[in-house]
C-alpha positions as CSV (number, residue, x, y, z in Angstrom):
1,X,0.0,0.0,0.0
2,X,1.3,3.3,-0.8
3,X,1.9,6.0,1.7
4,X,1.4,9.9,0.8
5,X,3.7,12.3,2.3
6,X,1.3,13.2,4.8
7,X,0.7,9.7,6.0
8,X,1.4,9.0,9.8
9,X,3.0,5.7,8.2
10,X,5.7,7.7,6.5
11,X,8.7,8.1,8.3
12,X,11.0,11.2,8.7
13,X,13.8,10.3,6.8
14,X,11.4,9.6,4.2
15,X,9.5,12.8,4.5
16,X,13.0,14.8,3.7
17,X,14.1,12.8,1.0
18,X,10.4,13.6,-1.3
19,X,10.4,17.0,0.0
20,X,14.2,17.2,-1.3
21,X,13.0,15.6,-4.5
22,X,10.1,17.8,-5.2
23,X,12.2,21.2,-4.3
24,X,15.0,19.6,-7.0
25,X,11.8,18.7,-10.0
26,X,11.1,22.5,-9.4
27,X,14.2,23.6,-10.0
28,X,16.1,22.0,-12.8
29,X,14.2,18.4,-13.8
30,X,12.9,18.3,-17.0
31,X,9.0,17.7,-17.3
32,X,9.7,15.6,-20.4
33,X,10.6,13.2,-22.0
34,X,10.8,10.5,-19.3
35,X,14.5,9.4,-20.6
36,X,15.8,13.3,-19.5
37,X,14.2,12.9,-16.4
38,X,16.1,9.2,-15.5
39,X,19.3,10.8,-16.8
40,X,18.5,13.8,-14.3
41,X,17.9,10.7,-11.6
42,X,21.2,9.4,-12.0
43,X,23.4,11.9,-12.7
44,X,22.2,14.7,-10.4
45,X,20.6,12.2,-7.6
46,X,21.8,10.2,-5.0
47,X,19.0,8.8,-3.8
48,X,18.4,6.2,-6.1
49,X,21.0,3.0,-6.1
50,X,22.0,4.3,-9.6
51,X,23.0,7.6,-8.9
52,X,24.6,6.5,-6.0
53,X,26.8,4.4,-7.7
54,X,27.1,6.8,-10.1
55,X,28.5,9.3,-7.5
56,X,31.0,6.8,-6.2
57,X,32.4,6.2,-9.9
58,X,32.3,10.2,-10.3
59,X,34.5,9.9,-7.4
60,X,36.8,7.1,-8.4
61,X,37.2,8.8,-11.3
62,X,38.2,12.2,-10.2
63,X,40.6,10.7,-7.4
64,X,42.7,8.6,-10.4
65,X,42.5,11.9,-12.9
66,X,44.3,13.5,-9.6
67,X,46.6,11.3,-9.4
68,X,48.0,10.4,-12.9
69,X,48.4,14.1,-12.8
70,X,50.7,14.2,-9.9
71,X,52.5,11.3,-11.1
72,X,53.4,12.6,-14.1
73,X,55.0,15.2,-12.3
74,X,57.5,13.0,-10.5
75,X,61.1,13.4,-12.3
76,X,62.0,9.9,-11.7
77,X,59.3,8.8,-14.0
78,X,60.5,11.0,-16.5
79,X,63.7,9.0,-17.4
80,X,63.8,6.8,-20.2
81,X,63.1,3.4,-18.5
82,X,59.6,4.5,-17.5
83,X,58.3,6.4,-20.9
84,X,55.8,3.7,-21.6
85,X,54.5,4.3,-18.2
86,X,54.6,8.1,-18.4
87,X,52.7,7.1,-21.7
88,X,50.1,5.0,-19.9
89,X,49.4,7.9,-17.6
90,X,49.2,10.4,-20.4
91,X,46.6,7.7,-22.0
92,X,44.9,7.1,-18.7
93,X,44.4,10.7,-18.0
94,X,42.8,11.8,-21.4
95,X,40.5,8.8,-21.0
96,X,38.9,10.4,-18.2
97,X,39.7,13.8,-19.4
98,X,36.6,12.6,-22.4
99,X,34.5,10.7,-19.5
100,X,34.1,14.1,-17.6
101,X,33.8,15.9,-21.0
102,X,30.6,13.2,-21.6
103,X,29.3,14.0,-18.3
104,X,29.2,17.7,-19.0
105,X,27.4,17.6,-21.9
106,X,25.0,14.9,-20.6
107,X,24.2,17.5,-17.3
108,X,23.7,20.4,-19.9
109,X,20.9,17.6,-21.6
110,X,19.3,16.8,-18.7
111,X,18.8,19.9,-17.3
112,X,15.6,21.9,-17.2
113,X,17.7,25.3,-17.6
114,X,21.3,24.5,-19.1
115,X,22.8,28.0,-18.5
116,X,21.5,28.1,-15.2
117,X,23.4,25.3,-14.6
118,X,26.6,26.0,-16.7
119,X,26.9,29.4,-14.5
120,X,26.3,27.7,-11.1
121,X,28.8,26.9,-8.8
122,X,28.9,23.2,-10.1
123,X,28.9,23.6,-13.3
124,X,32.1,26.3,-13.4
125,X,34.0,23.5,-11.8
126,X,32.8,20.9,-14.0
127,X,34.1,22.7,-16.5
128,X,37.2,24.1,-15.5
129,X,37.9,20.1,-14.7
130,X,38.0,19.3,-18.7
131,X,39.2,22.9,-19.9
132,X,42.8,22.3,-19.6
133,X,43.4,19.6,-20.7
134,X,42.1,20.7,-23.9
135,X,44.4,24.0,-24.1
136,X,47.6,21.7,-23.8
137,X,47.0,21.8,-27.5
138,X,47.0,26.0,-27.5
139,X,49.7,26.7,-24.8
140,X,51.7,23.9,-24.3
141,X,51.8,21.4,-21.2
142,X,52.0,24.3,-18.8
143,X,48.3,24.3,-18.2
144,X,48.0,20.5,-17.6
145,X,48.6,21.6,-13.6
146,X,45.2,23.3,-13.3
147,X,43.5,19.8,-13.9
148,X,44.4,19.4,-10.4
149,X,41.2,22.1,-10.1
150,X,39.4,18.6,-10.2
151,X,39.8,17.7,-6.4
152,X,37.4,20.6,-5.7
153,X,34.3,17.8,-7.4
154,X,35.4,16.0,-4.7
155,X,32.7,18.1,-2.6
156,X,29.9,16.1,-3.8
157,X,31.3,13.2,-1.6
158,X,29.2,15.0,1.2
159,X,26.0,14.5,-1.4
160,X,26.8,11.2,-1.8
161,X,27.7,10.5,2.4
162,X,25.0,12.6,3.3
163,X,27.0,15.0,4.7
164,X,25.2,18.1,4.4
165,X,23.5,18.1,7.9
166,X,27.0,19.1,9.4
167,X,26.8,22.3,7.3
168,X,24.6,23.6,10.8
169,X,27.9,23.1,13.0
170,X,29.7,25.4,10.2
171,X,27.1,27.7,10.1
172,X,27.8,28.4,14.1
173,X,31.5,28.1,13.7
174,X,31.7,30.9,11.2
175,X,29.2,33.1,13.3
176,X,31.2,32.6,16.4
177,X,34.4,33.9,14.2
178,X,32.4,36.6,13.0
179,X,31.0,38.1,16.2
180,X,34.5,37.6,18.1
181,X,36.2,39.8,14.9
182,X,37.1,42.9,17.2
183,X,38.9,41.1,19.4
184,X,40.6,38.8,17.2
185,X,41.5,41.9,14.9
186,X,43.1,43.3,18.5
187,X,44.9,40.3,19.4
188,X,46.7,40.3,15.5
189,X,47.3,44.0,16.3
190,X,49.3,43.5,19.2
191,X,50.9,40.6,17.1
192,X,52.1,43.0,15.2
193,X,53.5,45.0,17.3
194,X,55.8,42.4,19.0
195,X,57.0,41.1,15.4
196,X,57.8,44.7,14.6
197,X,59.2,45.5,17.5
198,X,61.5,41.9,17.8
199,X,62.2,42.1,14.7
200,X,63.9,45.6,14.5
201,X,65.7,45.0,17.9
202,X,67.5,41.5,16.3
203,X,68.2,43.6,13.5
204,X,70.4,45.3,15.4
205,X,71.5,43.1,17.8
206,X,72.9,40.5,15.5
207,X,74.0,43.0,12.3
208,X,74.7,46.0,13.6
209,X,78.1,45.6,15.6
210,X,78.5,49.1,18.0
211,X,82.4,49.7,19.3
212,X,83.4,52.2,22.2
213,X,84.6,54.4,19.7
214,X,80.8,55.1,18.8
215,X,81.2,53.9,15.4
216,X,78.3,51.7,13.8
217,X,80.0,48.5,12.0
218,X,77.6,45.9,9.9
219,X,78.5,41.8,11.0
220,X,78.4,40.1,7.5
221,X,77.9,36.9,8.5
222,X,74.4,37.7,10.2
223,X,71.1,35.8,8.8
224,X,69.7,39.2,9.7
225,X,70.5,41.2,6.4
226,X,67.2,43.2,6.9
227,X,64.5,44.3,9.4
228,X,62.1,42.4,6.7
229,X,63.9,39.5,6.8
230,X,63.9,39.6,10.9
231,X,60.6,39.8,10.8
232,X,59.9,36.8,9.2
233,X,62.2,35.1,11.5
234,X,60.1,36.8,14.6
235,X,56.9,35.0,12.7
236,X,58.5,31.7,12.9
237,X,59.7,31.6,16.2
238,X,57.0,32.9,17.9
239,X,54.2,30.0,15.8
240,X,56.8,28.0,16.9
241,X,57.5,26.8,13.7
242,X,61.5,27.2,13.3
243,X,62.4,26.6,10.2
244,X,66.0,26.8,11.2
245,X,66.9,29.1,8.0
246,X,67.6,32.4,10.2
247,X,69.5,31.5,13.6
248,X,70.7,34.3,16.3
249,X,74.0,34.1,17.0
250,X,74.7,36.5,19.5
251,X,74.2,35.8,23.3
252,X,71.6,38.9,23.8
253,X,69.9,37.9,20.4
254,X,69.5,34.0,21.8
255,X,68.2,35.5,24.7
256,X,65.3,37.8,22.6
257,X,64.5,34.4,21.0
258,X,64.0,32.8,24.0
259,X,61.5,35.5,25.3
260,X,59.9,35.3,21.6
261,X,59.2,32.1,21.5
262,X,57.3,31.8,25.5
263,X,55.5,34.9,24.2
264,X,54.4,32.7,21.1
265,X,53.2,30.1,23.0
266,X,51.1,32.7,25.3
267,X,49.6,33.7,22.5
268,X,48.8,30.9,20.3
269,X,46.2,29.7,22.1
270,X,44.3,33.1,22.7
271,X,42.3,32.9,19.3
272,X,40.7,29.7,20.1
273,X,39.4,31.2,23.9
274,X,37.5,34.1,21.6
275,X,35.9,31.7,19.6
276,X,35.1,28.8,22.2
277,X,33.7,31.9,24.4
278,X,31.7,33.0,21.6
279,X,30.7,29.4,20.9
280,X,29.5,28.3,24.4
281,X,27.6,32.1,24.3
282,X,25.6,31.0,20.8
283,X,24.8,27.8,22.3
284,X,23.2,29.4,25.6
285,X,21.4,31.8,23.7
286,X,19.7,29.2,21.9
287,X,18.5,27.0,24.2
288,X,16.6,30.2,25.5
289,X,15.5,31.3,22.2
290,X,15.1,28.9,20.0
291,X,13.0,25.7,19.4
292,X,15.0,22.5,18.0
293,X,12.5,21.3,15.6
294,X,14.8,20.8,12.0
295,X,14.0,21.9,8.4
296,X,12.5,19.0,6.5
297,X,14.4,20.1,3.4
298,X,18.0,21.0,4.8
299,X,17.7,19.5,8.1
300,X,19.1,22.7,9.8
301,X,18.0,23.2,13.2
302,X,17.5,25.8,15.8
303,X,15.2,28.0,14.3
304,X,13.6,31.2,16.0
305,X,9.9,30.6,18.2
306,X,8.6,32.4,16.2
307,X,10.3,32.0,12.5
308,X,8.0,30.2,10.1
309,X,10.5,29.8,7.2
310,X,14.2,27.9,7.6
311,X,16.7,30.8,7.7
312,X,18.5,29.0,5.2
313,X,17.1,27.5,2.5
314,X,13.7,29.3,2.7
315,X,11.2,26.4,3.3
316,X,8.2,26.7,5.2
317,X,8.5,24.6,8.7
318,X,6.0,22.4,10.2
């Protein structure tokens, strides 16, 4: 027996997935014929066992283009004992290069509104996947590194995981960023200040070399050559980073990188107390103002008493 939307028999999970489906037939699903609408099915659903798998080939597909790219980029595999592999990735690569070139076309087909499609977020990456590959034959090999633009399809693996219900705990992150701005903006400020001010004083602590005579002498062996360039040494000590490239040498400026990098570990964790305060604020806030009952359509929750449509996709809530 079959259930209607509004049948108590109908669970929840259901409930989303036709309202997802009917939002999607509104959009971009062609009305006709019934062979555009299956290719829509599969190509731009993952609800249905087909388009699932077709997701997880779309996947497959774009991890190997990925990586025969970066391969080819290895020198070892550039000497002469591995051309016929070098050749097989070449091969291997413009194989796929023609399956995504297939798949474009066949989402322009299917779709209700092509250009809507071809200027949405999806389709610009779609095509900038299969683009260079093609103007290897205009500029040269140069432009074969952009098809590494392809790991950005590899978003649609939270379509196909179902991922998209985490998109509320970025929605929070991001607003606890936002509203903790002036004081992150401060703390970067005094930042700043103490690489400006560290990074002037090594400057001329380990290259300027001052005698009793008064007279100002330049050490040429110091890493220091600029207050630039000591700088960008007072940004890597105090992250704590130490690349090791620029060392003090001097006693005092061993000392100033001693006191730099305490400082640095003070103040690396002072961003993260903004935002968690911020964070733990937003959540008691809403558990004052604001009901828990989810969108049926994104699945966001934490909506206003008194809001009747999701803030973010727009649908009414029940």
């Amino acid at each position: 027996m079959a259930t209607s939307p509004s049948d108590p028999m109908t669970t929840k999970p259901a409930k989303r997935a036709q309202l997802k489906t009917l939002r999607r037939r509104q959009t971009q699903r062609p009305d006709s014929p019934p062979w555009r609408q299956t290719m829509y099915d599969i190509i731009f659903e993952a609800d249905t066992p087909a388009g699932r798998w077709f997701d997880i080939g779309l996947l497959v597909a774009i991890l190997a283009s990925i990586l025969f790219v970066a391969l080819e980029t290895v020198p070892d595999f550039r000497e002469p004992g591995y051309a016929r592999l070098l050749d097989a990735f070449t091969t291997a690569e413009w194989f796929l290069t023609i399956l995504f070139t297939i798949e474009y076309i066949l989402r322009l087909l299917c779709s209700r509104h092509p250009l809507r499609y071809a200027f949405s977020f999806w389709g610009i990456i779609d095509l900038l996947s299969v683009v260079p590959s093609y103007l290897t034959f205009f500029v040269g090999s140069s432009s074969r590194s952009l098809l590494t633009l392809r790991s950005i399809r590899l978003l649609r693996v939270f379509r196909v995981l179902k991922l998209w219900r985490m998109m509320n705990e970025a929605d929070e992150l991001s607003y606890a960023i936002w509203s903790a701005r002036n004081k992150i903006i401060v703390f970067l400020a005094v930042v700043l200040v103490a690489v400006t001010i560290s990074g002037a004083l090594m400057y001329h602590v380990e290259t300027l070399l001052f005698n009793v005579d008064e007279v100002t002498h330049v050490n040429p062996d110091s890493h220091f050559t600029s207050i630039p360039q000591s700088m960008y040494w007072a940004i890597v000590t105090m992250t704590t980073v130490g690349y090791g490239d620029i060392v003090p040498k001097t006693s005092i400026g061993k000392i100033i990188s001693a006191v730099l990098i305490l400082l640095g570990y003070s103040l690396i964790i002072v961003p993260s107390g903004f935002v968690s305060a911020e964070l733990v604020g937003l959540r008691t806030d809403e558990s004052q103002n604001r009901e828990q009952h989810p969108c049926s359509v994104c699945e966001v929750t934490s909506h206003l008493k008194e809001a009747k449509y999701c803030y973010r996709c727009g649908n009414l809530l029940q």
